[in-house]
N, C-alpha and C positions, 0 to 999 in steps of 0.2 A: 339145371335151368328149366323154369318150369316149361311145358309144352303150348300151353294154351296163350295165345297171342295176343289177347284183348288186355287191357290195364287191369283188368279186375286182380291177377296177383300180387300187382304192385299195391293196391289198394289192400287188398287184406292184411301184406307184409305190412304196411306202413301202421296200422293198428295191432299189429301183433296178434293175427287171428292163424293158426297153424290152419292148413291146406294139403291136398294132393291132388294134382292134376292126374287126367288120362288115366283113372280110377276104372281098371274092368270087373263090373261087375255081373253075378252069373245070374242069367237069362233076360239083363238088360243091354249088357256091352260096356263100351264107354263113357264113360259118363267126363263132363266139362272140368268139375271141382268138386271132391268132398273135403267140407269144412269140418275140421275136430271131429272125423267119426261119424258125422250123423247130416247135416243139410247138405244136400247135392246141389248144387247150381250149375242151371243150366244157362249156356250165353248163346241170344235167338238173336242170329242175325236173318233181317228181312230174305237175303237173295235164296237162305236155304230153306227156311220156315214159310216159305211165302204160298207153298201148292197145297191143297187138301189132302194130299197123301202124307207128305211128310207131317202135317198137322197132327193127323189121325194118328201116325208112329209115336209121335210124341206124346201124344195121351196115353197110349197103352202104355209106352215109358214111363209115364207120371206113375199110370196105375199100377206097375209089379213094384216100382221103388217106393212106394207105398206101402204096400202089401209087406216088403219085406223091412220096414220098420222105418226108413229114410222120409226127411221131409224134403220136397222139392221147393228148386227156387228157384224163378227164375226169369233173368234180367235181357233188359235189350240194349242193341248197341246205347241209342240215350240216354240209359243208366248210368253205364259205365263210362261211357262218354263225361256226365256230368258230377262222376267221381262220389255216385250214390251208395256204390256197393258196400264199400269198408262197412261204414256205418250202418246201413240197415242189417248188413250180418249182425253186426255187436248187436243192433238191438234185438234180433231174432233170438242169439244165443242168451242173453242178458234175460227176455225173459223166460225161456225154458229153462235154466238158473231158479228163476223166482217159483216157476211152477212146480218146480220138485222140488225146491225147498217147503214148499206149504203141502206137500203130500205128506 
């Protein structure tokens, strides 16, 4: 059962995009979702994202999962709310698909 409580793994399952939730990774922590290995999605709800501190944590989070090769992504309750995720993964994955194939 996945951990993460927002719809978004329903939405991924429902497109057939494989996932892992509560993903710890090293010298980030936990992270929300990593999709197939490689986009981490992070899900920002207002009451915990809302302080300049937690802000700033979350940039430096952007930044080392960067750094060590991940792309970040990352949605808000209204997203997932409006049943956006599914979709904008496939097309994130769809064209880094297309980009390495032209390499």
């Amino acid at each position: 059962m996945p951990r993460c409580t927002s719809g978004t793994p329903l939405q991924l399952h429902e497109v057939g995009i494989p996932f892992a939730d509560g993903v710890e990774i090293s010298r980030v922590g936990e992270v929300d979702l990593l999709v197939d290995g490689w986009p981490v999605l992070e899900l920002d709800g207002y009451s915990y994202h809302e302080d300049e501190y937690q802000f700033g944590l979350d940039r430096r989070r952007d930044r080392e999962l960067t750094r060590r090769g991940y792309r970040v992504v990352r949605f808000t309750r209204q997203d997932v709310e409006a049943g956006r995720v599914g979709a904008e993964i496939q097309d994130l994955l769809a064209a880094r698909n297309r980009m390495g194939a032209t390499s």
